[in-house]
mmCIF file of the N, C-alpha and C atoms, coordinates in Angstrom:
data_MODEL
# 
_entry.id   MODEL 
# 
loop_
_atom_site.group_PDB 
_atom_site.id 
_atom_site.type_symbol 
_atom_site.label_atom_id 
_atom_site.label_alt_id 
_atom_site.label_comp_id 
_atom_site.label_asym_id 
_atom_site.label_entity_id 
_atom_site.label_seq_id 
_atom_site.pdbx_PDB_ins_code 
_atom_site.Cartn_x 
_atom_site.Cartn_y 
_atom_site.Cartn_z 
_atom_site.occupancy 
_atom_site.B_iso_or_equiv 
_atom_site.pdbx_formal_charge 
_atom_site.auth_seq_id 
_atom_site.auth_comp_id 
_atom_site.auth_asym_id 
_atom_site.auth_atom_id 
_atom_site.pdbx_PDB_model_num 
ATOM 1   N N  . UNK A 1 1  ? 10.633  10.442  18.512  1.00 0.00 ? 1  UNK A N  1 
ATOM 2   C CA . UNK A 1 1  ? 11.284  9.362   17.797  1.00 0.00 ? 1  UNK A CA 1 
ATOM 3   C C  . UNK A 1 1  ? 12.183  9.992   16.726  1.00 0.00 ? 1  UNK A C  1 
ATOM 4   N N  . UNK A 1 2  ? 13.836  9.764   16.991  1.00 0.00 ? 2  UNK A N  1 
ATOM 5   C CA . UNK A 1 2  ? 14.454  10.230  15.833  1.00 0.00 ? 2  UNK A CA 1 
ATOM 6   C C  . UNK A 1 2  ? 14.246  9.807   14.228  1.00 0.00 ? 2  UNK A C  1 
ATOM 7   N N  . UNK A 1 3  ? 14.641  10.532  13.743  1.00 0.00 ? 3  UNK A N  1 
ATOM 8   C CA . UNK A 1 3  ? 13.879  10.014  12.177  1.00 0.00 ? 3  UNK A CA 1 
ATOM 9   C C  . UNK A 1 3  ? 16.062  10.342  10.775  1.00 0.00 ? 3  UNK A C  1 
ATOM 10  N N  . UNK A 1 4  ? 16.426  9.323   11.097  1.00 0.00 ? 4  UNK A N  1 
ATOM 11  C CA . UNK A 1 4  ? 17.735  9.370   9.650   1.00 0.00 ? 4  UNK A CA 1 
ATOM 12  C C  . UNK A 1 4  ? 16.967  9.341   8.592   1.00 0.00 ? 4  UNK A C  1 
ATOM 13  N N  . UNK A 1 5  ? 17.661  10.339  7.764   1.00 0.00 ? 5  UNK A N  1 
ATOM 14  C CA . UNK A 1 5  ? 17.303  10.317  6.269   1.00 0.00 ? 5  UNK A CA 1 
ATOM 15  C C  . UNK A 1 5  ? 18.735  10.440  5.685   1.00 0.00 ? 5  UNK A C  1 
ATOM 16  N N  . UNK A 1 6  ? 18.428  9.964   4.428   1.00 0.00 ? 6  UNK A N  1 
ATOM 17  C CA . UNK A 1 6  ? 19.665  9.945   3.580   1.00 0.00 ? 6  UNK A CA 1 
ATOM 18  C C  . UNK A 1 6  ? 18.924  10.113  1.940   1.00 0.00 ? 6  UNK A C  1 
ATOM 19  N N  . UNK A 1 7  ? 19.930  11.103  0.796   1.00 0.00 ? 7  UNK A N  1 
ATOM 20  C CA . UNK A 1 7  ? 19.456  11.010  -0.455  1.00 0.00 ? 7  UNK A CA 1 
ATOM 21  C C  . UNK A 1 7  ? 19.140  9.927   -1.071  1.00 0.00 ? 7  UNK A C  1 
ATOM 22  N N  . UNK A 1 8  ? 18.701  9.647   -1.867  1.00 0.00 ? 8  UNK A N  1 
ATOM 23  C CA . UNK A 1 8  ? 18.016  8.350   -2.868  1.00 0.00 ? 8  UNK A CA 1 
ATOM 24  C C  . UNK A 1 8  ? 18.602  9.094   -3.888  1.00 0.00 ? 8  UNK A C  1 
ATOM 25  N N  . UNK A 1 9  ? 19.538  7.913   -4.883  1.00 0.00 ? 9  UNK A N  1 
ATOM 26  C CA . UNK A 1 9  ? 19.928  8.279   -6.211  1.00 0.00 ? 9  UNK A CA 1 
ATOM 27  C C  . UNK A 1 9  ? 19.093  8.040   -7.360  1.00 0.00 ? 9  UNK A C  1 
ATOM 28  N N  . UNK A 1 10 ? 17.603  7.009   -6.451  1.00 0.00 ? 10 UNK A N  1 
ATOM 29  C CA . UNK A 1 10 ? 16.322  6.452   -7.417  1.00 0.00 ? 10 UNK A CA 1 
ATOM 30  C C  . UNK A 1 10 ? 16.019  7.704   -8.129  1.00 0.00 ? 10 UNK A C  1 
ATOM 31  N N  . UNK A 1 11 ? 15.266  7.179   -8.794  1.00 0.00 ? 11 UNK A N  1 
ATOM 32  C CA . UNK A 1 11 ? 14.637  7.850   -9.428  1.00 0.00 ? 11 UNK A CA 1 
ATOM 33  C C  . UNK A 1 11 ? 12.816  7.507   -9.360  1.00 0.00 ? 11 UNK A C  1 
ATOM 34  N N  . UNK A 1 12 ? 11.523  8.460   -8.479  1.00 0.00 ? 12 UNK A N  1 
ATOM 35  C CA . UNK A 1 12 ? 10.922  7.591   -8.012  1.00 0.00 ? 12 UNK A CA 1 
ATOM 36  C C  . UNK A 1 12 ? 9.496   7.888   -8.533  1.00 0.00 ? 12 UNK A C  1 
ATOM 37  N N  . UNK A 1 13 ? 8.409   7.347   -9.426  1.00 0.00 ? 13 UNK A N  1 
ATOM 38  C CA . UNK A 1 13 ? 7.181   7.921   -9.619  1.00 0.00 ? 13 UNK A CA 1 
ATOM 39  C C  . UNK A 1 13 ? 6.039   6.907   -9.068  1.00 0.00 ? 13 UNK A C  1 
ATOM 40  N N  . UNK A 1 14 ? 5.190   7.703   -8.594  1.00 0.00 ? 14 UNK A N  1 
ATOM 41  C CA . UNK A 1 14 ? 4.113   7.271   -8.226  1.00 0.00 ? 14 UNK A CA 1 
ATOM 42  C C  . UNK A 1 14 ? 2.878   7.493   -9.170  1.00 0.00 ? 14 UNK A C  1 
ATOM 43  N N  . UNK A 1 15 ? 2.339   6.629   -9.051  1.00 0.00 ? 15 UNK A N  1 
ATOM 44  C CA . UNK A 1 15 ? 1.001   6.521   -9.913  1.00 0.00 ? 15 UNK A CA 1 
ATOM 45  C C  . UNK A 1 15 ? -0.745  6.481   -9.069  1.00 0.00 ? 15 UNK A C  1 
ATOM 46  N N  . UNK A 1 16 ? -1.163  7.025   -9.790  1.00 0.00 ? 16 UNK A N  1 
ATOM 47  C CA . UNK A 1 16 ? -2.965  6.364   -9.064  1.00 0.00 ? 16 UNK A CA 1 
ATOM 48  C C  . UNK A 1 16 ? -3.555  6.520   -10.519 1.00 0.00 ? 16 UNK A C  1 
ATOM 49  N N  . UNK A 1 17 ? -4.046  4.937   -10.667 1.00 0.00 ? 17 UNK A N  1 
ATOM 50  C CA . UNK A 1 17 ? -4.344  5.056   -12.091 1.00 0.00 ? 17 UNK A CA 1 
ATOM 51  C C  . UNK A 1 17 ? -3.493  5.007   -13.305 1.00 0.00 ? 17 UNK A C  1 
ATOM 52  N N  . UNK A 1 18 ? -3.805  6.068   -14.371 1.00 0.00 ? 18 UNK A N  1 
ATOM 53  C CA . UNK A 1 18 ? -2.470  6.199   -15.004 1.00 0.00 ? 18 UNK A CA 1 
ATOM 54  C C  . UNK A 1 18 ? -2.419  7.411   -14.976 1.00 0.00 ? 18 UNK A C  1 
ATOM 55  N N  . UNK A 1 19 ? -2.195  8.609   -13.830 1.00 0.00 ? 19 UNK A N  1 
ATOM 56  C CA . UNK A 1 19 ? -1.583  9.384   -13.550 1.00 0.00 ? 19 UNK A CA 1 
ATOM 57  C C  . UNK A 1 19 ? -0.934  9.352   -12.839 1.00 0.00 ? 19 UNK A C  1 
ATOM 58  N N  . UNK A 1 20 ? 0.651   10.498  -12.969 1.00 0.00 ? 20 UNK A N  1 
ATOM 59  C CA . UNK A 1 20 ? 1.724   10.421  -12.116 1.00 0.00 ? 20 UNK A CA 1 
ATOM 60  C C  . UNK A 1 20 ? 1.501   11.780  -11.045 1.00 0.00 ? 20 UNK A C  1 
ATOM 61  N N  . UNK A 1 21 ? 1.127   10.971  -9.749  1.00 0.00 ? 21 UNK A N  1 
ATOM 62  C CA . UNK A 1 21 ? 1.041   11.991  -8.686  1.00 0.00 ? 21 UNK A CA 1 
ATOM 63  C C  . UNK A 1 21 ? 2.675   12.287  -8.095  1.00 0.00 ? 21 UNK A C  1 
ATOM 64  N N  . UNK A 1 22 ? 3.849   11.833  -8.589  1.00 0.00 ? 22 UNK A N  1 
ATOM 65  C CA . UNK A 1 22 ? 4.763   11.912  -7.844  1.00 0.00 ? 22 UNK A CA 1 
ATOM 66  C C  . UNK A 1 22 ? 5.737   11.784  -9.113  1.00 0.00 ? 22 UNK A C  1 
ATOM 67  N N  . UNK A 1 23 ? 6.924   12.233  -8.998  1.00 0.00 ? 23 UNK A N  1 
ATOM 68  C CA . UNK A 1 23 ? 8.055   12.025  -10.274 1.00 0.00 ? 23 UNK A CA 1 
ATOM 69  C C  . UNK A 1 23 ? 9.192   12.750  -9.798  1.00 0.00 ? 23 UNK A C  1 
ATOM 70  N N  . UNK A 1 24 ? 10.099  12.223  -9.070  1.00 0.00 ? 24 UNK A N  1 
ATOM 71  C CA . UNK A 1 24 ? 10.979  12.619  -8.407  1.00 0.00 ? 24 UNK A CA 1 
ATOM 72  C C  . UNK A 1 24 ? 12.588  12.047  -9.042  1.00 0.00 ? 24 UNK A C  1 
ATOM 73  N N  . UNK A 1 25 ? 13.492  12.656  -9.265  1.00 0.00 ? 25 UNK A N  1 
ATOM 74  C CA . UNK A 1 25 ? 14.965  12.293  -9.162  1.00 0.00 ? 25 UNK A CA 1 
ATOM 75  C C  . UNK A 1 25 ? 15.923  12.381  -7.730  1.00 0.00 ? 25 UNK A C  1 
ATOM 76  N N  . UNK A 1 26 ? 15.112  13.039  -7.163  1.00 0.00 ? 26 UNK A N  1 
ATOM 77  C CA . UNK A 1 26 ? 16.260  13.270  -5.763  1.00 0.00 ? 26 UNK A CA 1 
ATOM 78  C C  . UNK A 1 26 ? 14.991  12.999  -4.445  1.00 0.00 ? 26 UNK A C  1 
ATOM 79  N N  . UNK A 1 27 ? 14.092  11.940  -4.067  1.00 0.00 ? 27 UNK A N  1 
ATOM 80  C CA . UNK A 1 27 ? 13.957  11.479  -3.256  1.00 0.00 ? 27 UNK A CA 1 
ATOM 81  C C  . UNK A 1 27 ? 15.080  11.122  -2.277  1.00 0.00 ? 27 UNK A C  1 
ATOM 82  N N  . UNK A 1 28 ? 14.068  11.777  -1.090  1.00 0.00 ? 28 UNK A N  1 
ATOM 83  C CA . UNK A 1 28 ? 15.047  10.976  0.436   1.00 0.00 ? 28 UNK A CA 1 
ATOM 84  C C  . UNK A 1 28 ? 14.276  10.206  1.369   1.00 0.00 ? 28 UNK A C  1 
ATOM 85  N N  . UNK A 1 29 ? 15.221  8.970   1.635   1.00 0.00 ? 29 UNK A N  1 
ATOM 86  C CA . UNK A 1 29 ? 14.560  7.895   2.479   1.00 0.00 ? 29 UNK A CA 1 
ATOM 87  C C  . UNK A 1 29 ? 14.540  8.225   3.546   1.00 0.00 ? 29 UNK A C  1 
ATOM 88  N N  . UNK A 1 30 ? 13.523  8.237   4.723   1.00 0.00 ? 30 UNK A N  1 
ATOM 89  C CA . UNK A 1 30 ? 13.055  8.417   6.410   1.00 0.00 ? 30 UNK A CA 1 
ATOM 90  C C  . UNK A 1 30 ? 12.969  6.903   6.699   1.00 0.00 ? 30 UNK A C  1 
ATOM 91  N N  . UNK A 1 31 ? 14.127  6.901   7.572   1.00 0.00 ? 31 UNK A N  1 
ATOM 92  C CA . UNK A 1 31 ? 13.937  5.711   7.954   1.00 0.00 ? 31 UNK A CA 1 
ATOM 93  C C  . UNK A 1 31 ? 13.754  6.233   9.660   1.00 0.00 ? 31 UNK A C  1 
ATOM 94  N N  . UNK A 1 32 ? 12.577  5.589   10.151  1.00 0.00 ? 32 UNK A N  1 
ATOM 95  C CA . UNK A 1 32 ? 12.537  5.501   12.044  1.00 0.00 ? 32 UNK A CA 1 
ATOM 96  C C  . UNK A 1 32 ? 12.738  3.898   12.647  1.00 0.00 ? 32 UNK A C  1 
ATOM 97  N N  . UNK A 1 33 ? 13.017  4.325   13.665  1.00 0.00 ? 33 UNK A N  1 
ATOM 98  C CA . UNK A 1 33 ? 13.484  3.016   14.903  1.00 0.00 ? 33 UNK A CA 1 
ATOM 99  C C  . UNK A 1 33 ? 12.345  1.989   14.591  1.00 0.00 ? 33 UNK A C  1 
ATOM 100 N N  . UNK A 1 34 ? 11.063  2.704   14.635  1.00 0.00 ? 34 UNK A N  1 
ATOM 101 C CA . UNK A 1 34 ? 10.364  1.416   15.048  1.00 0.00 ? 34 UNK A CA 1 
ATOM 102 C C  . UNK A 1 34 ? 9.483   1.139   13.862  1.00 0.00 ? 34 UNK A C  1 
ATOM 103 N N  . UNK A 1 35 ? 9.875   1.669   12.914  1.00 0.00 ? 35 UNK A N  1 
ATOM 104 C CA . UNK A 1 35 ? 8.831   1.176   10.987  1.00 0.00 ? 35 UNK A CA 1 
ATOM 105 C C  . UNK A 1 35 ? 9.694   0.224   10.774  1.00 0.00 ? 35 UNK A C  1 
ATOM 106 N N  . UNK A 1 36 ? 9.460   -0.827  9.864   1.00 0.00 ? 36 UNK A N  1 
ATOM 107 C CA . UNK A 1 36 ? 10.071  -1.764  9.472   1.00 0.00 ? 36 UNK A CA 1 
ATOM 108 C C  . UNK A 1 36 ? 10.997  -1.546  8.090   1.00 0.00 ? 36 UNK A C  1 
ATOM 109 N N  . UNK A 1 37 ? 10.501  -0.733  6.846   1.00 0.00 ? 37 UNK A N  1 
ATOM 110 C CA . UNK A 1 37 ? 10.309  -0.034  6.064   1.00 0.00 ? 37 UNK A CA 1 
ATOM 111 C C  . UNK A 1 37 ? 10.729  1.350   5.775   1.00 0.00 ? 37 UNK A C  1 
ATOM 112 N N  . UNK A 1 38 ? 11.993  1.962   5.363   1.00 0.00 ? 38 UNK A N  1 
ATOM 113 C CA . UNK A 1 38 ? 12.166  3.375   5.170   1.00 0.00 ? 38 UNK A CA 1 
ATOM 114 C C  . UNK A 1 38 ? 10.777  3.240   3.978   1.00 0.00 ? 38 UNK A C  1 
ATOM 115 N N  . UNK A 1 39 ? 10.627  5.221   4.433   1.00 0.00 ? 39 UNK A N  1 
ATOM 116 C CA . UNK A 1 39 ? 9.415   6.091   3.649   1.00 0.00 ? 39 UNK A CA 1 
ATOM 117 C C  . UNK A 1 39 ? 9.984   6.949   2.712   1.00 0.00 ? 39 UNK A C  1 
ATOM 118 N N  . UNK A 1 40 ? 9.574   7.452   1.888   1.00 0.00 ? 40 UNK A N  1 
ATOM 119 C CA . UNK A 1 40 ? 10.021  8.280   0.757   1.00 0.00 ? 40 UNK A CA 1 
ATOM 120 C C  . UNK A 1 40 ? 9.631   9.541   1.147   1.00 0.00 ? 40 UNK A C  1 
ATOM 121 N N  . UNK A 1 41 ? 10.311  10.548  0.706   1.00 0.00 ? 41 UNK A N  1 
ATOM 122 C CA . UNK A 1 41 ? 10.199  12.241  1.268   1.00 0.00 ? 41 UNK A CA 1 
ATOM 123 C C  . UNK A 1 41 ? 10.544  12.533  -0.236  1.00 0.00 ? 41 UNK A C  1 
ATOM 124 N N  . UNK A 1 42 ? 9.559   13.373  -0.297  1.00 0.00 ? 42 UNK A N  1 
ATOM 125 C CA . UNK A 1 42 ? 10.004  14.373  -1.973  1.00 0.00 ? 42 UNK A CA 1 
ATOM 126 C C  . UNK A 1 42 ? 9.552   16.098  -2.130  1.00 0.00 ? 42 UNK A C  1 
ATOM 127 N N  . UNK A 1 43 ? 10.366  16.461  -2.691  1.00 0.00 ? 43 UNK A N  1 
ATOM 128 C CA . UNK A 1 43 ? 10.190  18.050  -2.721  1.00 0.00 ? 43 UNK A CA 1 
ATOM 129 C C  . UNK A 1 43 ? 8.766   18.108  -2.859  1.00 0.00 ? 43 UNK A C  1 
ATOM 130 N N  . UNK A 1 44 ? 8.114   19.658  -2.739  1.00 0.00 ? 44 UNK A N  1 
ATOM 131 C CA . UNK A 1 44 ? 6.786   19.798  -2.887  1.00 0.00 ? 44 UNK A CA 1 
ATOM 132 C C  . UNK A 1 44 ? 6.938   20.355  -4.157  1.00 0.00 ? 44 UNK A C  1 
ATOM 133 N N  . UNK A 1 45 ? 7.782   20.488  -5.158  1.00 0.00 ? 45 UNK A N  1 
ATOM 134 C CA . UNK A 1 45 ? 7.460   20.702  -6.203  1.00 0.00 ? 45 UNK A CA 1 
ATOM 135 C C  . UNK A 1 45 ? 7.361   19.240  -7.408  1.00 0.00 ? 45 UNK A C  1 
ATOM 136 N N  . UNK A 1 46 ? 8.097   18.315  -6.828  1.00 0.00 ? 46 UNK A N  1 
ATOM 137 C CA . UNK A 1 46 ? 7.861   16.692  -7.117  1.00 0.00 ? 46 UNK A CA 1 
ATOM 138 C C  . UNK A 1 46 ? 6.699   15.911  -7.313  1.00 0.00 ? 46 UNK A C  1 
ATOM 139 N N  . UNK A 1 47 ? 5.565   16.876  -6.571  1.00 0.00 ? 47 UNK A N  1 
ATOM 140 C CA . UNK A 1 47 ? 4.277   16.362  -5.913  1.00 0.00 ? 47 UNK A CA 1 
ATOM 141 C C  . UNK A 1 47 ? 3.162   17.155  -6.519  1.00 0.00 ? 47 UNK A C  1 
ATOM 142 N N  . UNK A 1 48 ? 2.246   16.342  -7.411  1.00 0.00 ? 48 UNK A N  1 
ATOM 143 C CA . UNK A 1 48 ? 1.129   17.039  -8.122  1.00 0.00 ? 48 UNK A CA 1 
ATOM 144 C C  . UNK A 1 48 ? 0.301   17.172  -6.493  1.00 0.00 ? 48 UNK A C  1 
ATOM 145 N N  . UNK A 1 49 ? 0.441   18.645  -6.222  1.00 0.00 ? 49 UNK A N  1 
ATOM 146 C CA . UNK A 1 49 ? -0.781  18.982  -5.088  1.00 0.00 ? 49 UNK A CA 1 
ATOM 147 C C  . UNK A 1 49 ? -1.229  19.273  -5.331  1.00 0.00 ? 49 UNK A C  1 
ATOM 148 N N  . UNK A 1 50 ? -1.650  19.433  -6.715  1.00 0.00 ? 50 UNK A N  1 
ATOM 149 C CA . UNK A 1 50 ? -3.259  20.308  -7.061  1.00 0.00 ? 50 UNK A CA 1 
ATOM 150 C C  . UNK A 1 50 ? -4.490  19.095  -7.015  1.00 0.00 ? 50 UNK A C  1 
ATOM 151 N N  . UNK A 1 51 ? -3.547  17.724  -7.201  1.00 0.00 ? 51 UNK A N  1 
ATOM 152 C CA . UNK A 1 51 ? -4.782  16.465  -7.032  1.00 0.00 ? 51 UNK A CA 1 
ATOM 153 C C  . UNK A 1 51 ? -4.533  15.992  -5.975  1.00 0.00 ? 51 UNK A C  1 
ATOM 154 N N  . UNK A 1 52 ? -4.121  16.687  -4.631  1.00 0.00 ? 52 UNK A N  1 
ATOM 155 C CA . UNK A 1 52 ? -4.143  16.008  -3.349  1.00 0.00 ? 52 UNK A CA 1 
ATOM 156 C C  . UNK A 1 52 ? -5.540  16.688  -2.365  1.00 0.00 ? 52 UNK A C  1 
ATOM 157 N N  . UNK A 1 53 ? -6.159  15.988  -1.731  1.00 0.00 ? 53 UNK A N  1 
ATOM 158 C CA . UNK A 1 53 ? -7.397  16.551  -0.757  1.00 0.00 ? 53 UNK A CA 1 
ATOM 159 C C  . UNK A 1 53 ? -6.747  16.350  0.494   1.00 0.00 ? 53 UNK A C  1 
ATOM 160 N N  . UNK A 1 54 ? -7.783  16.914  1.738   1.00 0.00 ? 54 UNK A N  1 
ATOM 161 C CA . UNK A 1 54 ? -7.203  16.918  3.037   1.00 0.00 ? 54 UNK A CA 1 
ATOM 162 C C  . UNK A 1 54 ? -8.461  15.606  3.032   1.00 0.00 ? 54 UNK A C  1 
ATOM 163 N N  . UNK A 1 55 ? -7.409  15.288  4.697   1.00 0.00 ? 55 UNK A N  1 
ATOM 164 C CA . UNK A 1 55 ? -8.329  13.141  4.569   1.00 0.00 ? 55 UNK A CA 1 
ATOM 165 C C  . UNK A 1 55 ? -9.356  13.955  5.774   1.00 0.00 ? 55 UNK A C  1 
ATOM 166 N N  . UNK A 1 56 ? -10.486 12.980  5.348   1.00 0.00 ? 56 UNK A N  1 
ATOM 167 C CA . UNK A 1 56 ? -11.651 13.287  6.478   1.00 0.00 ? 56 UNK A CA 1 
ATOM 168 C C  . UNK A 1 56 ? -11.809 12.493  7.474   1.00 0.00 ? 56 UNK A C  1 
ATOM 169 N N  . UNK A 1 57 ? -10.367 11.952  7.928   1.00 0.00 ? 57 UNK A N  1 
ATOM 170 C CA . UNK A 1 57 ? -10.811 11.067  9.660   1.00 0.00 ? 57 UNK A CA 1 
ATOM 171 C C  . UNK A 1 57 ? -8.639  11.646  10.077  1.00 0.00 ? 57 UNK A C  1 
ATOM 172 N N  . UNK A 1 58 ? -9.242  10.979  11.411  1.00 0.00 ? 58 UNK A N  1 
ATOM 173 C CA . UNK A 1 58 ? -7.985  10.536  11.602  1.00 0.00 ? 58 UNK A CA 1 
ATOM 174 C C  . UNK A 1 58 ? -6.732  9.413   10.955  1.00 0.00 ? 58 UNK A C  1 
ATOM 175 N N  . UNK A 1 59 ? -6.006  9.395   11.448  1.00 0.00 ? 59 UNK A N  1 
ATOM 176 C CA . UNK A 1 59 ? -4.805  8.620   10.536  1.00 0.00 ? 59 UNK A CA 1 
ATOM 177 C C  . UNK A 1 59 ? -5.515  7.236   11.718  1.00 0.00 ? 59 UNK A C  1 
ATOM 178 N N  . UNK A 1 60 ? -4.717  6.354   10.951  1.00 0.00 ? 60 UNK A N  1 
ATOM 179 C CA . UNK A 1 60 ? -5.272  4.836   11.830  1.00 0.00 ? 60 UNK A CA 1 
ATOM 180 C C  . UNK A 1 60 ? -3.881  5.028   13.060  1.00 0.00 ? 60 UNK A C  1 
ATOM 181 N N  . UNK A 1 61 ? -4.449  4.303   14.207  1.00 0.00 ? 61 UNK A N  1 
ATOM 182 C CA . UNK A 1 61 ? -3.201  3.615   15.164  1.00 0.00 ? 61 UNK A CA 1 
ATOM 183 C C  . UNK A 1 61 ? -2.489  2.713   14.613  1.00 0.00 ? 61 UNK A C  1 
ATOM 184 N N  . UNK A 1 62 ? -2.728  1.635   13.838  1.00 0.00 ? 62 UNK A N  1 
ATOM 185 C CA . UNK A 1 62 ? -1.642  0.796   14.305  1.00 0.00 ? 62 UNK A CA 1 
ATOM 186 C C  . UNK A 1 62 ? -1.382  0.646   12.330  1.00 0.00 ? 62 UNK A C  1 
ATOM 187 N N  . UNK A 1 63 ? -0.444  -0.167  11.798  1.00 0.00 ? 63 UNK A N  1 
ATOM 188 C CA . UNK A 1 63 ? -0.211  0.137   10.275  1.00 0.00 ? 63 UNK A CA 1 
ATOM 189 C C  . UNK A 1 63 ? -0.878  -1.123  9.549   1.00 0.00 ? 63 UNK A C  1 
ATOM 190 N N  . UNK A 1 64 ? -2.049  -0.012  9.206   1.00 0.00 ? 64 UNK A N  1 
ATOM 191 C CA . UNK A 1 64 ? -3.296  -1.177  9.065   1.00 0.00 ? 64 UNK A CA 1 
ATOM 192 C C  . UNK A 1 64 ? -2.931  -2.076  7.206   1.00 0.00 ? 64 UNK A C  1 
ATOM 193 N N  . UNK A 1 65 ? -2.004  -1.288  6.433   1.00 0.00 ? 65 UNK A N  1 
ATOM 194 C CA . UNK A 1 65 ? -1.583  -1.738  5.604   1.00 0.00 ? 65 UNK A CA 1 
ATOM 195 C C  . UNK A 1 65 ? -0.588  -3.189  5.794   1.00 0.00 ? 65 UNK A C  1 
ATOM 196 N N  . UNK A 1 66 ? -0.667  -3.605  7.005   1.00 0.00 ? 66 UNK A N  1 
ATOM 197 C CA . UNK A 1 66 ? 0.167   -4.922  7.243   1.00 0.00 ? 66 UNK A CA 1 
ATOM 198 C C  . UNK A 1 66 ? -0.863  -6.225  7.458   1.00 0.00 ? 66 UNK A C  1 
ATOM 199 N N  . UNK A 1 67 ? -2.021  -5.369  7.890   1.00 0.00 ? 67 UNK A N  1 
ATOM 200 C CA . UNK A 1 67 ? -2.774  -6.583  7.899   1.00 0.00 ? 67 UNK A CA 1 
ATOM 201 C C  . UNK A 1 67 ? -3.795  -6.909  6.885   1.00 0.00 ? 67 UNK A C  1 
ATOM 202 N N  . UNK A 1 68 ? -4.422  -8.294  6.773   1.00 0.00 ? 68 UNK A N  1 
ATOM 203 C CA . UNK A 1 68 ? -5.233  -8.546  5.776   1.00 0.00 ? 68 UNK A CA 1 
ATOM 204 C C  . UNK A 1 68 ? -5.877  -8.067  5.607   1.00 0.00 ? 68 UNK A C  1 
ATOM 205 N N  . UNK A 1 69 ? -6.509  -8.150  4.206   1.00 0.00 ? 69 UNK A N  1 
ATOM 206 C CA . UNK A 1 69 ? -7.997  -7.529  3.705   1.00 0.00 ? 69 UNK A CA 1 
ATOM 207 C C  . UNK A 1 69 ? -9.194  -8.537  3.428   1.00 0.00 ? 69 UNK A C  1 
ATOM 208 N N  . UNK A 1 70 ? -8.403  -9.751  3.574   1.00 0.00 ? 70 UNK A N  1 
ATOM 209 C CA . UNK A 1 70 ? -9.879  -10.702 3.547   1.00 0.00 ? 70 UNK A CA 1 
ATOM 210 C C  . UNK A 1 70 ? -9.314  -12.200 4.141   1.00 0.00 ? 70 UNK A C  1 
ATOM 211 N N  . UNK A 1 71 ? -10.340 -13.283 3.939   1.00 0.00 ? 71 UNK A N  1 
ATOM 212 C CA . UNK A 1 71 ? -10.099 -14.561 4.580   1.00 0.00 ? 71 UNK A CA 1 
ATOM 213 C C  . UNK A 1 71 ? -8.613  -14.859 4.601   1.00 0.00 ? 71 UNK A C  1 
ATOM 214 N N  . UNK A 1 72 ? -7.711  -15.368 5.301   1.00 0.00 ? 72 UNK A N  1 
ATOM 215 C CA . UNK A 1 72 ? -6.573  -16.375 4.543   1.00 0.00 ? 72 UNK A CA 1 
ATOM 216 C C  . UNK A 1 72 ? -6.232  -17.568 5.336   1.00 0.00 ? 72 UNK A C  1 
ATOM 217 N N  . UNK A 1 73 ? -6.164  -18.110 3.775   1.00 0.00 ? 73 UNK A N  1 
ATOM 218 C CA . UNK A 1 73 ? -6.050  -19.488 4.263   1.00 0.00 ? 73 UNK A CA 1 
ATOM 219 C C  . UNK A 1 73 ? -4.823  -20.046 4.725   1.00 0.00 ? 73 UNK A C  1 
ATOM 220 N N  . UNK A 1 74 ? -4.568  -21.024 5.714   1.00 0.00 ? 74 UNK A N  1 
ATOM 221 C CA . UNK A 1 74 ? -3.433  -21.356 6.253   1.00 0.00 ? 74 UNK A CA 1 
ATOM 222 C C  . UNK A 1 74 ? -2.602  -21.968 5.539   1.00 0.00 ? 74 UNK A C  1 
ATOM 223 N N  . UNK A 1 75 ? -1.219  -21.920 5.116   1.00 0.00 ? 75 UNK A N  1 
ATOM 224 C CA . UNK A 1 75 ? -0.442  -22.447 4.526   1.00 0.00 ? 75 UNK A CA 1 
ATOM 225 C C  . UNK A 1 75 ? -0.854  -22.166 2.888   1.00 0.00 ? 75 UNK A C  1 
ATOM 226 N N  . UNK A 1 76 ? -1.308  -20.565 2.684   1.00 0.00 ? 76 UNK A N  1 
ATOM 227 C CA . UNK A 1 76 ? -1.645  -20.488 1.514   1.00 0.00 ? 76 UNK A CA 1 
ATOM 228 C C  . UNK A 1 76 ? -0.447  -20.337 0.460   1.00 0.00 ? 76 UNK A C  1 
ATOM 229 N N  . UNK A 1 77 ? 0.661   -20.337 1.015   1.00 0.00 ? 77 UNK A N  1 
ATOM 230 C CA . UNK A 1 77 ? 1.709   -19.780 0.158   1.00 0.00 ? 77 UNK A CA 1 
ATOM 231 C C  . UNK A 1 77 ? 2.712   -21.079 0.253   1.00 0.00 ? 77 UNK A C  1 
ATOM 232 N N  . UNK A 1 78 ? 3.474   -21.030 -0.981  1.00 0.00 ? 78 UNK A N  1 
ATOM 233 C CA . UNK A 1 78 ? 4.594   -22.384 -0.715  1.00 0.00 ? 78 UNK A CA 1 
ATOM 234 C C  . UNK A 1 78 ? 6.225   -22.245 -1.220  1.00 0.00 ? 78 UNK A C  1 
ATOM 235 N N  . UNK A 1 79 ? 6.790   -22.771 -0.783  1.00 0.00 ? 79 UNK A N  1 
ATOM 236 C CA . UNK A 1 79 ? 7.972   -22.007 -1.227  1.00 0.00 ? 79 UNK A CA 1 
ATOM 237 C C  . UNK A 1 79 ? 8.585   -23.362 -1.983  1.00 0.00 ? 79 UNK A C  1 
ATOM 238 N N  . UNK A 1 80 ? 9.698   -23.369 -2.680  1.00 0.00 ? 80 UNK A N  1 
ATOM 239 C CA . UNK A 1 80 ? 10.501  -24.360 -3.272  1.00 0.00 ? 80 UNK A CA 1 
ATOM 240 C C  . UNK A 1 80 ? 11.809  -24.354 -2.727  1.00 0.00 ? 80 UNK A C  1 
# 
């Protein structure tokens, strides 16, 4: 799957908590065919890796961040 990227003039930090795991000026967006969503790419010096671990499973199949995390109710949202 081809993957376009292009520079970001953002300026981009990430947080967990109130630490900044990420603090970037020259992020680049990955955008692929079939994500809905460009991803952010940042130097490895951008990136606190001294507080990153390796994950203990596999990555999920399908992009489990789209689906719910609990009951929902129908017509929970309303627009004007």
């Amino acid at each position: 799957m081809p993957v376009r990227t292009e520079l970001s003039d953002k300026w981009v930090r990430a947080y967990v908590g109130e630490t900044a795991v990420v603090d970037s000026r020259a992020p680049v967006l990955c955008y692929e065919a079939d994500f809905p969503v460009p991803r952010y790419g940042f130097a490895r010096t951008d990136v606190r890796t001294d507080l990153l671990r390796s994950s203990s499973g596999e990555p999920p199949s399908e992009p489990f961040f789209f689906l719910p995390r609990g009951p929902v109710a129908p017509a929970a949202a309303t627009s004007r």
